[in-house]
PASE-425839 format. One record per residue: residue in one letter; x, y, z of N, C-alpha, C in turn. Coordinates in steps of 0.2 Angstrom, whole numbers, padded with zeros to 4 digits, always signed. Example, Ala and Ser with C-alpha at 12.3 -4.5 7.8 and 13.67 -1.06 7.14 Angstrom:
// PASE-425839
a+0066-0028+0039+0062-0022+0039+0066-0016+0039/s+0064-0011+0035+0068-0005+0036+0064+0000+0039/
// end
This chain:
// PASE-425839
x+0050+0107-0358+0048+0100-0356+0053+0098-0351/x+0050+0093-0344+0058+0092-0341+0061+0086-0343/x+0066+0084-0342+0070+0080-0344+0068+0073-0340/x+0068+0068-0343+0061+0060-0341+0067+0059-0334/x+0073+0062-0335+0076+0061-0325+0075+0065-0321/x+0071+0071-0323+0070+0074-0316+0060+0072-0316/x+0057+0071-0322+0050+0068-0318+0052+0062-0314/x+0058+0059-0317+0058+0052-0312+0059+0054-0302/x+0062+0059-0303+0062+0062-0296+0055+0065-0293/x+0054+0070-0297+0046+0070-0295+0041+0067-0293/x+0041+0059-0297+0036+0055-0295+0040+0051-0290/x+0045+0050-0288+0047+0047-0284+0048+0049-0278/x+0047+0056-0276+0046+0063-0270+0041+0060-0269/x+0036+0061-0275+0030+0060-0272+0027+0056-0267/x+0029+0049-0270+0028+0043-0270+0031+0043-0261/x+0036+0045-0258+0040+0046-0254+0034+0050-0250/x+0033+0056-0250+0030+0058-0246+0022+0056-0244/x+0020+0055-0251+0014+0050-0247+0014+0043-0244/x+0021+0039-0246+0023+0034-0241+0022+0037-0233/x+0026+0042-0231+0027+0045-0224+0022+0049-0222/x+0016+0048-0225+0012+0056-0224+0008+0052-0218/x+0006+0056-0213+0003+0052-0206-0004+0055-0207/x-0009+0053-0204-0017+0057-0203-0014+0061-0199/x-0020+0068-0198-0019+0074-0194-0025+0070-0188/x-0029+0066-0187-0033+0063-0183-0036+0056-0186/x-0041+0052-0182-0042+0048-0183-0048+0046-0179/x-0054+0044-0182-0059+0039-0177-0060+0033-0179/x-0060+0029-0174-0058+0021-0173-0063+0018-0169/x-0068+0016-0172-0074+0010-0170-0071+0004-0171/x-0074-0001-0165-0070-0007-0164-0077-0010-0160/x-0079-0019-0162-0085-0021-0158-0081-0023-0151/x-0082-0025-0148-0082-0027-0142-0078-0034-0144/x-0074-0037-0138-0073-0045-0138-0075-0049-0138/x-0073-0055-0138-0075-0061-0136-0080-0060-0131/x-0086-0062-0132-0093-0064-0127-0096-0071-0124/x-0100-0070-0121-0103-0077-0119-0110-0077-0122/x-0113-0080-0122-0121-0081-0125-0127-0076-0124/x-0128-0071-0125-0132-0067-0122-0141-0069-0120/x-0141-0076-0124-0149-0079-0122-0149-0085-0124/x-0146-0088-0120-0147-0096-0122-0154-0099-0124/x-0152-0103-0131-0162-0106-0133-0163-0111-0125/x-0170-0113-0124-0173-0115-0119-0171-0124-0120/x-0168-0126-0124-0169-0133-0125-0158-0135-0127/x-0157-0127-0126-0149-0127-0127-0145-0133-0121/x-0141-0137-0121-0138-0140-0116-0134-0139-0113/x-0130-0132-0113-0127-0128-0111-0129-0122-0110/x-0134-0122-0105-0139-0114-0106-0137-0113-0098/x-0136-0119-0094-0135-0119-0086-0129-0112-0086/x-0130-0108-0080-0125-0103-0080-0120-0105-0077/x-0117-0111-0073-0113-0113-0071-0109-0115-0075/x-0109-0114-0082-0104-0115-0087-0102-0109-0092/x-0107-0104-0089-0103-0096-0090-0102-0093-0084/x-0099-0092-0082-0095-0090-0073-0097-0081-0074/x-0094-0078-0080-0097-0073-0080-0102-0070-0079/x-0106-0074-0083-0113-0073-0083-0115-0072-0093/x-0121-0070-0093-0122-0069-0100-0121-0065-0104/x-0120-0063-0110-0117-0056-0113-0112-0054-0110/x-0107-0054-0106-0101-0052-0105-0096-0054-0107/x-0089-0048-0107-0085-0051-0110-0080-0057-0105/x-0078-0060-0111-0073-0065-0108-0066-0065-0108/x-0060-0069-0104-0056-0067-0103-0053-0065-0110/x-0054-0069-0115-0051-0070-0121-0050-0062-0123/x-0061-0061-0123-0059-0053-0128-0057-0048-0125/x-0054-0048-0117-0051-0044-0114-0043-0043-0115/x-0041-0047-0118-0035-0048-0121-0035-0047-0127/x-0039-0048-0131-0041-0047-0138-0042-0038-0138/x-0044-0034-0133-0044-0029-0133-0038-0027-0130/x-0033-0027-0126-0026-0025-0123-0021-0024-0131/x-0022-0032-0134-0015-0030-0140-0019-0026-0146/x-0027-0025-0144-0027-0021-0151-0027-0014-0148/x-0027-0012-0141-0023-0006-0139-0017-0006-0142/x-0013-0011-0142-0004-0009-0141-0005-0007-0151/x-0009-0012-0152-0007-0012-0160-0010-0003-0162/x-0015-0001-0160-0019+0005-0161-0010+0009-0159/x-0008+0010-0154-0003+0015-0152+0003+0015-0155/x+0005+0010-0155+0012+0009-0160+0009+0012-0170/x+0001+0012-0170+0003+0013-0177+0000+0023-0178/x-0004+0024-0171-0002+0032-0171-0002+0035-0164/x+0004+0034-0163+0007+0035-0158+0011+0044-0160/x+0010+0046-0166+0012+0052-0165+0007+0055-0164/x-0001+0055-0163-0007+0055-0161-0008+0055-0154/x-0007+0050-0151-0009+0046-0146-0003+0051-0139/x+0003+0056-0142+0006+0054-0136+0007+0051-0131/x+0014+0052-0125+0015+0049-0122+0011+0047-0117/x+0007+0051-0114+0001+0052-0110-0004+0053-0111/x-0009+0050-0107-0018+0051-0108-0018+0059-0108/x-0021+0062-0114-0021+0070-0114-0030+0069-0116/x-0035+0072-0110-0042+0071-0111-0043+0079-0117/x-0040+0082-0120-0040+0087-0124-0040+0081-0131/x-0036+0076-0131-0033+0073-0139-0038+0068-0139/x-0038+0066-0134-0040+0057-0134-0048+0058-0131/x-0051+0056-0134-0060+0054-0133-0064+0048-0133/x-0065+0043-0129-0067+0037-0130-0074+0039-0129/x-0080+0035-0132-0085+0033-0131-0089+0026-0133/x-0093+0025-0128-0097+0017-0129-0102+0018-0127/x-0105+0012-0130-0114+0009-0129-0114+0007-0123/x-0119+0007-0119-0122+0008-0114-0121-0001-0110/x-0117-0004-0114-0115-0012-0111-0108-0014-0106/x-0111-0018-0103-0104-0021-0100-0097-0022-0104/x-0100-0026-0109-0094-0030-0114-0090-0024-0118/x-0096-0018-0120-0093-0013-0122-0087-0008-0120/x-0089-0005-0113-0086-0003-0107-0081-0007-0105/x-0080-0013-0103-0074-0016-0102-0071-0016-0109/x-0073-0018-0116-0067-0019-0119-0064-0011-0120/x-0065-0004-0120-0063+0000-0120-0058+0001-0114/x-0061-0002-0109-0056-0001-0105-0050-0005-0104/x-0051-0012-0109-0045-0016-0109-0040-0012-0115/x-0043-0009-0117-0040-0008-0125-0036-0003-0123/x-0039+0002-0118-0035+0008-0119-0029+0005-0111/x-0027+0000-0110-0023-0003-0105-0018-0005-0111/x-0021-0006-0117-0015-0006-0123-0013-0001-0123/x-0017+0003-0124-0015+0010-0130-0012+0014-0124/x-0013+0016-0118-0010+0020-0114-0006+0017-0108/x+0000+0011-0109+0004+0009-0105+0006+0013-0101/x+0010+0011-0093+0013+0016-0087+0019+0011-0084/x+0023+0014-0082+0028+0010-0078+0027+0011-0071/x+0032+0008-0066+0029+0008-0060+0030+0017-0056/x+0035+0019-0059+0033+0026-0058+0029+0032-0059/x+0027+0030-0065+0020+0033-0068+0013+0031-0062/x+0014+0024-0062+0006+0022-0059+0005+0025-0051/x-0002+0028-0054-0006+0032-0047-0007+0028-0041/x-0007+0020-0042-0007+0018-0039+0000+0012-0037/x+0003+0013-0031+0010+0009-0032+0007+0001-0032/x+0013-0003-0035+0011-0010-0038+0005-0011-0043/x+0001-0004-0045-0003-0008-0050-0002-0003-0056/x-0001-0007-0060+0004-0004-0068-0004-0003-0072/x-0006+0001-0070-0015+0004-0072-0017+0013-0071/x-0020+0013-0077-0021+0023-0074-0028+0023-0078/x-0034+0026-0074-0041+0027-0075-0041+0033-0082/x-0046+0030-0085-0045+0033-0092-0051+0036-0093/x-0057+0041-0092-0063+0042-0091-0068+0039-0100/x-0070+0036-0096-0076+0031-0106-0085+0036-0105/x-0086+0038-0110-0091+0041-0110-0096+0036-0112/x-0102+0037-0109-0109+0033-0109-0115+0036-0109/x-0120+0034-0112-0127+0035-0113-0131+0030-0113/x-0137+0031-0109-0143+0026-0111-0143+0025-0118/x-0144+0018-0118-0144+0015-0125-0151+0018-0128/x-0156+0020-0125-0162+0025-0130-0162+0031-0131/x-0157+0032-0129-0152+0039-0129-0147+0041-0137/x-0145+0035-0137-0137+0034-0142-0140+0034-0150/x-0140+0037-0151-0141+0038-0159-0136+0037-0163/x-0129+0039-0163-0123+0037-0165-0122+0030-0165/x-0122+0029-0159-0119+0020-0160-0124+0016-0160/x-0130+0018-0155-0137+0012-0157-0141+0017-0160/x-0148+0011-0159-0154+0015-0165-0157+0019-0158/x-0156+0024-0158-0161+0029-0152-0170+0025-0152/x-0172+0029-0149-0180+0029-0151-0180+0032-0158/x-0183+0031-0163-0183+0035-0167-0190+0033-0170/x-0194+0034-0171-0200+0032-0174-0201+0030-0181/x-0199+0032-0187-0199+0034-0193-0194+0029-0194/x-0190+0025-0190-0187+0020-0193-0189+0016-0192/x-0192+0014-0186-0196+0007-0185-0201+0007-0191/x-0207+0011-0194-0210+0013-0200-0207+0009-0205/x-0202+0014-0207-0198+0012-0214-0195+0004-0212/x-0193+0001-0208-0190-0006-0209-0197-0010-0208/x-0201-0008-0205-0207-0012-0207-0211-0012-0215/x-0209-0005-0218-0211-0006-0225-0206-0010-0227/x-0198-0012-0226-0196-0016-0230-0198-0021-0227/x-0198-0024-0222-0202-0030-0221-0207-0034-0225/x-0213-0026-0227-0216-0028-0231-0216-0030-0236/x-0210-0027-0239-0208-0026-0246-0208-0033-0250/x-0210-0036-0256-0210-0040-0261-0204-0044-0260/x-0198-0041-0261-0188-0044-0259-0189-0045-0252/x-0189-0043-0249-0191-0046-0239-0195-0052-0239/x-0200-0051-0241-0208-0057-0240-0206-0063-0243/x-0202-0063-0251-0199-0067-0255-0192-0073-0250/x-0189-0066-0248-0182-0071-0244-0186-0074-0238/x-0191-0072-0235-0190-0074-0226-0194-0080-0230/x-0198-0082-0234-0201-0088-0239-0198-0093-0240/x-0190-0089-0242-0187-0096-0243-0183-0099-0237/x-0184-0096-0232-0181-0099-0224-0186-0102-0220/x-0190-0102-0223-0197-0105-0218-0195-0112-0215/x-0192-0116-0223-0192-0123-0218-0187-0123-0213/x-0183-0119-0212-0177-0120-0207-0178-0118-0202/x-0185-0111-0201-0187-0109-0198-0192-0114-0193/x-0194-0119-0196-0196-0124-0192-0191-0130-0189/x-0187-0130-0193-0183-0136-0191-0181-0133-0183/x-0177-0126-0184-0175-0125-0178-0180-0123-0172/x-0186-0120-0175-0190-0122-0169-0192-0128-0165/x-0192-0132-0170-0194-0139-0167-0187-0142-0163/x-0180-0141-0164-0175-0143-0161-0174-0138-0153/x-0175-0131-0154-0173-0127-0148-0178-0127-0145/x-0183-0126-0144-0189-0124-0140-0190-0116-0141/x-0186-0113-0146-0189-0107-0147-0193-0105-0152/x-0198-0100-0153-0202-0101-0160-0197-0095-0165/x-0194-0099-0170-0192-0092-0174-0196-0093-0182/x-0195-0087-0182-0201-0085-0188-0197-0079-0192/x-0190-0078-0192-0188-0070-0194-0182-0071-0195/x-0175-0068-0198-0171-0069-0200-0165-0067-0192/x-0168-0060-0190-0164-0059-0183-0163-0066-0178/x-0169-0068-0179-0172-0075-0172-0164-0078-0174/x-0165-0082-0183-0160-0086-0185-0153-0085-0183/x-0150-0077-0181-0146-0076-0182-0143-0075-0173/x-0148-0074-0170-0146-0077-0161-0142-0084-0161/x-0148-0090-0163-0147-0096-0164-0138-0096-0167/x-0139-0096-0172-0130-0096-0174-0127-0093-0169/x-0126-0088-0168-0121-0083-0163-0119-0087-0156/x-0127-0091-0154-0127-0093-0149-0121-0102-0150/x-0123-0103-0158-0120-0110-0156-0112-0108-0159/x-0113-0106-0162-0104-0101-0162-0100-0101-0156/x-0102-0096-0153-0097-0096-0147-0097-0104-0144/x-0103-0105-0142-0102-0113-0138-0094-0116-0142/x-0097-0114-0148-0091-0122-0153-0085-0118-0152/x-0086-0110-0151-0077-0108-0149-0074-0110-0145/x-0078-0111-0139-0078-0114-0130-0078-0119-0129/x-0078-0124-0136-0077-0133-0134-0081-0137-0131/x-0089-0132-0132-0094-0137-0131-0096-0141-0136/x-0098-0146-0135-0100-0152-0141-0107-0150-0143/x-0110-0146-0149-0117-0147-0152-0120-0152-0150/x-0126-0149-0150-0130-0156-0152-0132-0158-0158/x-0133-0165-0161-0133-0169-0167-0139-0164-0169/x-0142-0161-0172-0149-0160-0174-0146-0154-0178/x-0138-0150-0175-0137-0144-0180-0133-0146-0183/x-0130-0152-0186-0127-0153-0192-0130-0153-0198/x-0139-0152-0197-0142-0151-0202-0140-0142-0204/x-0140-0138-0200-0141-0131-0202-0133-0128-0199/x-0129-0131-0197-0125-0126-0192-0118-0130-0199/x-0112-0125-0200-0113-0116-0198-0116-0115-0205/x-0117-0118-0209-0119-0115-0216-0123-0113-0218/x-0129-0115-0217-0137-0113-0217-0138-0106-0213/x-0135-0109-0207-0138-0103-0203-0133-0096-0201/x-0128-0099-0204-0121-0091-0205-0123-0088-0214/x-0127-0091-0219-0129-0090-0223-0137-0085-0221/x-0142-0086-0220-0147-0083-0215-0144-0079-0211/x-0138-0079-0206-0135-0074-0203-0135-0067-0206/x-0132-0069-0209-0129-0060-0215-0131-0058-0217/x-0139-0060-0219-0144-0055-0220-0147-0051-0217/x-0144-0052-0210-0146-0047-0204-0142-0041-0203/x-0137-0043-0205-0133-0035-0205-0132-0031-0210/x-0139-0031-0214-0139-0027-0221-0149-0024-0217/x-0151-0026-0213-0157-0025-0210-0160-0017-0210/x-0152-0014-0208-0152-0007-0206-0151-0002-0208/x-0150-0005-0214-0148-0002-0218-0151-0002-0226/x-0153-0006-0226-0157-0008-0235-0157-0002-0239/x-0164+0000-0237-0163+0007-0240-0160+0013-0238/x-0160+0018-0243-0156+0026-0240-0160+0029-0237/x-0166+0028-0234-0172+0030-0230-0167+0027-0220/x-0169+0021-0224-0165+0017-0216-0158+0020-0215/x-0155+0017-0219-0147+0018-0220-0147+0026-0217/x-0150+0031-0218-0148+0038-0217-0149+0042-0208/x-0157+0035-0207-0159+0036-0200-0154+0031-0195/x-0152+0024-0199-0145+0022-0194-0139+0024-0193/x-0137+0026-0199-0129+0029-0199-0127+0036-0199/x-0134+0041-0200-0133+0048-0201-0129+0052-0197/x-0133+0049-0190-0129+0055-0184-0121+0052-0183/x-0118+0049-0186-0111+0046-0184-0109+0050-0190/x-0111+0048-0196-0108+0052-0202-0109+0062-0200/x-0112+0063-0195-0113+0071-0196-0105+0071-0190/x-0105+0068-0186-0099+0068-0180-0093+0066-0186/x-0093+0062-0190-0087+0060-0194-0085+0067-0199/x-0090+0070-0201-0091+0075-0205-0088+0080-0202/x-0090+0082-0198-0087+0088-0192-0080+0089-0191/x-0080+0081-0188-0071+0079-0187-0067+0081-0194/x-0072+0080-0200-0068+0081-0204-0066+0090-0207/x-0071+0093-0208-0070+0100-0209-0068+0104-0204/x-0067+0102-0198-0064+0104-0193-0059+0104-0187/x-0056+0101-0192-0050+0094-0187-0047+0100-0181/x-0044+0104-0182-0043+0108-0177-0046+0108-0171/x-0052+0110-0171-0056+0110-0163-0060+0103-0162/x-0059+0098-0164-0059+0092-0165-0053+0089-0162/x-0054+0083-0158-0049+0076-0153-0044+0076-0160/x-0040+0073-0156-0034+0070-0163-0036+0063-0164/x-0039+0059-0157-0040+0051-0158-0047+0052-0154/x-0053+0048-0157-0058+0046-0157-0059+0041-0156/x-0063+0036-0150-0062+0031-0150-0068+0028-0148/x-0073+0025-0151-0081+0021-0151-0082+0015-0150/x-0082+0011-0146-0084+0003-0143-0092+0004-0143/x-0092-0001-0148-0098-0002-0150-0100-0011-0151/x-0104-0014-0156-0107-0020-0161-0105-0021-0165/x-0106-0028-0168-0105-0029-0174-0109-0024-0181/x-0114-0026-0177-0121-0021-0181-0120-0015-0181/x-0116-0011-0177-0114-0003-0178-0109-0005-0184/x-0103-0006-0184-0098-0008-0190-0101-0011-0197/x-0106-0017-0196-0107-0019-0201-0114-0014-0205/x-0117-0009-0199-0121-0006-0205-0118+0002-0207/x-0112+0003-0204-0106+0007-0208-0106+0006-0215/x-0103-0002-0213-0099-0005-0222-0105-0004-0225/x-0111-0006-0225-0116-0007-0230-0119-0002-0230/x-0120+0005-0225-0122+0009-0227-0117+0011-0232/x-0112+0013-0232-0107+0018-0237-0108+0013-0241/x-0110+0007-0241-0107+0004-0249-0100+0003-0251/x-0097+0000-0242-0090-0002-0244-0088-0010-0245/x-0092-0012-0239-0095-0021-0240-0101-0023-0239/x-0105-0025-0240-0112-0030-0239-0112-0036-0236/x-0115-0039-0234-0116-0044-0229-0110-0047-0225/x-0107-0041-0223-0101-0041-0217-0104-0044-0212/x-0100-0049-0208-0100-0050-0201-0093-0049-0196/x-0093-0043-0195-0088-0043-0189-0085-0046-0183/x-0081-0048-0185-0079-0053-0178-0077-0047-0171/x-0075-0052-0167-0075-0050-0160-0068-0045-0162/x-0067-0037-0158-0065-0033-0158-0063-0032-0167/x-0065-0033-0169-0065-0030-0176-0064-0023-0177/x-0061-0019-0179-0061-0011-0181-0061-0010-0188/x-0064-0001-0188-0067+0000-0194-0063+0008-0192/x-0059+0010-0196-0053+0017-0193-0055+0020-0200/x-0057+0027-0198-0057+0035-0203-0049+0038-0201/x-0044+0037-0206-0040+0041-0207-0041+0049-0209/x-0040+0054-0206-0042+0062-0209-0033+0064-0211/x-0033+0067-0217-0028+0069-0219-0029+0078-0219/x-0029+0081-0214-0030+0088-0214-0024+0092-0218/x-0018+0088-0217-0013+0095-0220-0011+0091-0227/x-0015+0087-0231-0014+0085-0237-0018+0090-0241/x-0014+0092-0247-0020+0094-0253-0021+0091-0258/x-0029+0089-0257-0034+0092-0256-0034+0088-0247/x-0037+0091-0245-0038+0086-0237-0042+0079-0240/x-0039+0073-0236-0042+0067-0239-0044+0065-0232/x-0046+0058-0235-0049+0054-0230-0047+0046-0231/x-0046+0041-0228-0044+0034-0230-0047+0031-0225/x-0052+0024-0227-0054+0020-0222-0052+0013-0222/x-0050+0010-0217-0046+0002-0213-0052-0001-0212/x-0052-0007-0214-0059-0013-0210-0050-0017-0210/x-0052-0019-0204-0047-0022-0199-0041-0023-0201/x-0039-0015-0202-0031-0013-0205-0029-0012-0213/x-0035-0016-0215-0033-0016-0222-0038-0010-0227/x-0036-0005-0231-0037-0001-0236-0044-0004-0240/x-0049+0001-0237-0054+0000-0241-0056+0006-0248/x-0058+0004-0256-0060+0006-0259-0066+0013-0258/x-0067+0015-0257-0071+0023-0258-0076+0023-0264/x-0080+0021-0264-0083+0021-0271-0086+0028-0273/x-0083+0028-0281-0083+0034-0284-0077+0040-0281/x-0073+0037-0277-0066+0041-0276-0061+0037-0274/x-0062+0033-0275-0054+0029-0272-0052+0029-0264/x-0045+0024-0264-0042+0024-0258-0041+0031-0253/x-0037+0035-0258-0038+0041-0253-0041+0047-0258/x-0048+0047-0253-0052+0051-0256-0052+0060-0253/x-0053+0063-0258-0055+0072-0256-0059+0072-0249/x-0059+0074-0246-0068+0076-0241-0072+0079-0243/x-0071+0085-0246-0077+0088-0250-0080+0085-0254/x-0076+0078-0257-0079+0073-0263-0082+0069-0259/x-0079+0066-0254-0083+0060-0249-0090+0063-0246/x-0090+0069-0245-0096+0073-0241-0100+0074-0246/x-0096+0076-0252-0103+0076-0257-0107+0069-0259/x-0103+0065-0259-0106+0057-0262-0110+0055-0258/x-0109+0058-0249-0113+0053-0244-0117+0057-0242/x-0119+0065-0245-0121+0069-0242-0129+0068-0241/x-0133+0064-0245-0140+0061-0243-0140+0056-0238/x-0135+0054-0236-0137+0051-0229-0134+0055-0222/x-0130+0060-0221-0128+0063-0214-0134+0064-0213/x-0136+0066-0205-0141+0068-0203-0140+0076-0201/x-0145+0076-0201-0145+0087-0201-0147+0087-0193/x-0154+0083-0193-0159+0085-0186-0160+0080-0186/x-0158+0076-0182-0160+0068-0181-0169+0068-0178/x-0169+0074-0171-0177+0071-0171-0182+0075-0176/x-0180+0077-0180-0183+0080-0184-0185+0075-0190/x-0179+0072-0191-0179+0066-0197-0182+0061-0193/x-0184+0060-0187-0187+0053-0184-0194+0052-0184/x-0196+0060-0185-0203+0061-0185-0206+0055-0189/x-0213+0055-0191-0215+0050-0192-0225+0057-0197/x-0223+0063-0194-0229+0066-0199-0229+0067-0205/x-0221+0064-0209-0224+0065-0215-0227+0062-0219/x-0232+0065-0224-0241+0062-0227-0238+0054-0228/x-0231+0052-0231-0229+0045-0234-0230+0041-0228/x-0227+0043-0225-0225+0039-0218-0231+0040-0212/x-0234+0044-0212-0241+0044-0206-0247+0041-0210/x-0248+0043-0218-0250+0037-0221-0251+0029-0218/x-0244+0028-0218-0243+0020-0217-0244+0019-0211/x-0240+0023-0205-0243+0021-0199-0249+0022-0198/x-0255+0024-0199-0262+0024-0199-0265+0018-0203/x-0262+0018-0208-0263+0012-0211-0262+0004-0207/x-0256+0005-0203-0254-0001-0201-0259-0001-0193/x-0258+0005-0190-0266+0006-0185-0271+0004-0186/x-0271+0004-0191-0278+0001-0191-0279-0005-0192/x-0276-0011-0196-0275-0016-0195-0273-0020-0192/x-0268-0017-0187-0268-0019-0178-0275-0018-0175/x-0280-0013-0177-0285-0014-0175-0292-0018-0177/x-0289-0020-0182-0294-0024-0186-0294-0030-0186/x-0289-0032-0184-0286-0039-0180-0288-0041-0174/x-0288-0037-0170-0289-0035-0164-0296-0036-0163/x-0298-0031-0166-0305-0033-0165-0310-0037-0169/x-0306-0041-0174-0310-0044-0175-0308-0050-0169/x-0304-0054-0168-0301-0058-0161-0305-0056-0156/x-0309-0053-0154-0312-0049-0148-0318-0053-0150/x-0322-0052-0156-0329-0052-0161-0328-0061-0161/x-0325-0065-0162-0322-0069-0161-0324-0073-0154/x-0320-0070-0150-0319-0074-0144-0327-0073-0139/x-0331-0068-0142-0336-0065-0141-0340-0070-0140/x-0339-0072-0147-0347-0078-0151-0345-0082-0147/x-0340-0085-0147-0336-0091-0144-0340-0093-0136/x-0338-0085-0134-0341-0086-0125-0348-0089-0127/x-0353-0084-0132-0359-0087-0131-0361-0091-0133/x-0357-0094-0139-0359-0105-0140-0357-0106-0135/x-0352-0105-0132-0353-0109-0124-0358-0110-0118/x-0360-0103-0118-0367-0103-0114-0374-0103-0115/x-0374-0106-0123-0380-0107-0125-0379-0116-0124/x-0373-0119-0124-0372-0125-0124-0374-0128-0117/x-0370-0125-0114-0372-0127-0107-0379-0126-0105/x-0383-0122-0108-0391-0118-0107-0393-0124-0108/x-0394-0126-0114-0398-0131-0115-0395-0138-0113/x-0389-0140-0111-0387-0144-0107-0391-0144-0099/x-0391-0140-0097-0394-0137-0089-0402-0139-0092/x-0405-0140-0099-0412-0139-0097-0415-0147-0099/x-0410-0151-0102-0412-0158-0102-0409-0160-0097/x-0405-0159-0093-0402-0164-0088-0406-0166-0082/x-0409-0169-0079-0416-0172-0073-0414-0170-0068/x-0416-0167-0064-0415-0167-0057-0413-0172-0052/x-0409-0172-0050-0407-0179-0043-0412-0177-0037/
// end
């Protein structure tokens, strides 16, 4: 047995070295910055575009800076990763098909990859072109929802669902309140969550509300907000068709680090991040702020190889493995939601699911036409009214 001072040595090596121990690589989703309104309500006061210079949906000087120092912070914290230089073999950026998203990668990696005036390609401008990859947003299955048929499906059965039909029930009165206030019709928990977003930023910008949202604003309607970034996630049906194909690239990175980037880096939404956290089941009713980050720590040269995840630097819980979790444990736990054949799982013929869309075709048909059957009889009291109108009226 050894002597209680040399395990004291032992456990204090240990301790020691997994202090010091760095990831062998790293993938780092981050939302975008500070924006501006992307759809002003019709009745908003501040909808005029002369009071967004940028325009709508873009970003603002703010989260252009907000993405610069969380470059500096990204590089100072793996810069043994990041080397001194942009190396297109180590470092991989990718973004969603948006303005806001696209500049703040590009502001970001103006942190993470500083140059002196010697360095810069161009003289006087302390800047070097960084190549960001992009896809049609109906393309991107990673960071948005592709086409995918079988998902629209499945969210409409939860829609259906008894816990859906019960909550959107109990939002109905505010549901009218703010339609009566904005000029727009909402009826949905999404619509609710424009609305807020919309009068958020304003109140960040120093525009004065109008009196009518101190009945709903921020609490009513940042309460009704949250439920929207649990949408995409609810069930493991959804959850597997949103997050799958990011969890099969996360997986890969992970069993493979070698022929895998050492830094990985995704500009994306809050709704890409927040149906992360809720898909794993790390947080639920997450709301992301402007450039928020959501960082996969990969420990390749640890035994067992682990993995560690940051929501905005801080050390999140693994359920059912802890802080620092094995991979072959983390990949067995989530192993029902990676996706294998994305268009394969998007189909929509199997019996459960072509069941329901037929089911729901028809319904839209039966709506349809009854509205037709409707409008039908309608036309003909009309022209039986004027008939007999035309047969009593006298001639001049």
């Amino acid at each position: 047995m050894l002597p209680l001072n040399a395990l004291f040595f032992i456990v204090v090596s240990m301790m020691t070295v997994t202090s010091e121990m760095q990831p062998t690589s790293v993938v780092i989703l981050y939302r975008h910055g500070d924006r501006t309104p992307v759809d002003p309500y019709p009745l908003d006061p501040w909808r005029n575009p002369s009071y967004w210079p940028v325009g709508f949906g873009q970003l603002t000087d703010r989260g252009k800076l907000q993405h610069y120092e969380l470059g500096k912070i990204l590089r100072n914290k793996y810069k043994h990763l990041i080397g001194s230089k942009f190396d297109p073999k180590t470092v991989h950026i990718q973004s969603t098909d948006f303005d806001r998203t696209l500049m703040s990668a590009e502001a970001n990696l103006a942190g993470m990859f500083p140059i002196n005036e010697t360095e810069a390609p161009i003289p006087g401008l302390l800047w070097q072109p960084i190549p960001i990859h992009t896809m049609p947003q109906d393309e991107d299955h990673v960071l948005m929802i592709a086409l995918c048929p079988k998902f629209d499906v499945e969210q409409q059965k939860f829609f259906d669902s008894p816990f859906f039909q019960k909550l959107n029930e109990g939002f109905q009165q505010y549901y009218r309140y703010v339609t009566n206030h904005t000029g727009r019709y909402i009826d949905n928990i999404v619509d609710m969550s424009y609305i807020y977003d919309n009068l958020h930023i304003e109140e960040m910008n120093g525009f004065a509300l109008p009196e009518w949202t101190k009945e709903v604003y921020p609490d009513v309607l940042k309460n009704i907000t949250k439920y929207s970034f649990i949408l995409n996630t609810y069930t493991p049906t959804l959850a597997k068709l949103k997050i799958g194909p990011f969890l099969k690239e996360l997986t890969e990175q992970m069993v493979s680090p070698m022929s895998q980037f050492k830094i990985k880096v995704l500009s994306a939404h809050d709704t890409t991040i927040a149906s992360i956290l809720n898909g794993l089941n790390l947080k639920s009713f997450e709301m992301p702020p402007y450039a928020s980050n959501l960082i996969f720590e990969i420990y390749a040269n640890q035994y067992p190889p682990s993995v560690r995840i940051l929501y905005q630097m801080e050390e999140l819980v693994i359920p059912k493995c802890g802080v620092m979790c094995p991979l072959s444990q983390f990949i067995t736990n989530y192993a029902h939601l990676i996706s294998k054949n994305y268009s394969e799982e998007c189909r929509i013929d199997s019996p459960e699911t072509l069941n329901y869309s037929i089911l729901t075709l028809y319904s839209v048909i039966f709506i349809f036409g009854a509205a037709i059957i409707i409008l039908l009889i309608f036309i003909i009291l009309i022209f039986i009214k004027r008939s007999k109108i035309s047969q009593i009226t006298p001639k001049q």
